[in-house]
C-alpha positions in Angstrom: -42.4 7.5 -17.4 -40.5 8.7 -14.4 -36.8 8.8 -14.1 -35.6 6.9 -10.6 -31.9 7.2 -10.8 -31.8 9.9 -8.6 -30.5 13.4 -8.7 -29.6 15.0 -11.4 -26.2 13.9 -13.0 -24.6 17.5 -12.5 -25.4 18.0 -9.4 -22.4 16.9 -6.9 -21.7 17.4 -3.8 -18.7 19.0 -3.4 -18.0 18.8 0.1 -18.5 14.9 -0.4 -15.9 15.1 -3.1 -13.3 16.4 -0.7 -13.5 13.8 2.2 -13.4 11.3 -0.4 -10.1 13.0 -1.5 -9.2 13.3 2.3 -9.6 9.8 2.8 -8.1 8.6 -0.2 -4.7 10.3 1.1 -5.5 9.0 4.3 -5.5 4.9 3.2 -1.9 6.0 1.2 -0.5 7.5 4.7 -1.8 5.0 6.4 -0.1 2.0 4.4 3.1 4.0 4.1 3.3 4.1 7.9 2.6 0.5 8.3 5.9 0.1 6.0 8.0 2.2 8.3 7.3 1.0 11.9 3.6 0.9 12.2 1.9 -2.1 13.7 0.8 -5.0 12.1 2.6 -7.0 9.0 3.5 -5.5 5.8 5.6 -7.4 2.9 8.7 -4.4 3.2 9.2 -3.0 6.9 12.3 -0.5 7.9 15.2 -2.4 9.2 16.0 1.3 11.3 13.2 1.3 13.3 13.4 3.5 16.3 11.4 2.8 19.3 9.6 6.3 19.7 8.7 6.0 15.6 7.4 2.9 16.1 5.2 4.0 19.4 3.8 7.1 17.6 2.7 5.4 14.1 1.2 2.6 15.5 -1.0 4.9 17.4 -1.6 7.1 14.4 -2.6 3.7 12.3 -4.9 2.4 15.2 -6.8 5.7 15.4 -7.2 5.5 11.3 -8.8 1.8 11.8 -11.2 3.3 14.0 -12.8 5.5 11.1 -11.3 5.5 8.3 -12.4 2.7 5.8 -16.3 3.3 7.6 -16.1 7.0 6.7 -15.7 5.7 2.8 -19.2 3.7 3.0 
């Protein structure tokens, strides 16, 4: 009987490997900024919030919505 599961078990894709990596770091960043002036709600938010921080991570966070959680499926 044929085997269907697919490739072989040792063979991985390495480069697949790293944007996983990439992206993983990418959701960590991404939540960290939402904490410190980001837009959108988040349970602990800076109390120091400057308005050029706040202007810069929000567009940093919208531009990780665009892509980011699709590029994991």
């Amino acid at each position: 009987m044929k085997d269907s599961a697919g490739p072989k078990s040792g063979s991985r894709l390495a480069y697949l490997d790293n944007i996983r990596i990439f992206l993983t770091g990418l959701v960590i960043v991404h939540h960290a900024t939402l904490a410190f002036g980001g837009g959108g709600s988040w349970a602990v938010s800076d109390p120091n919030k400057v308005g050029i921080t706040s202007i810069i991570l929000t567009a940093f966070t919208a531009v990780n919505q665009s892509y980011f959680m699709a590029a994991f499926f």
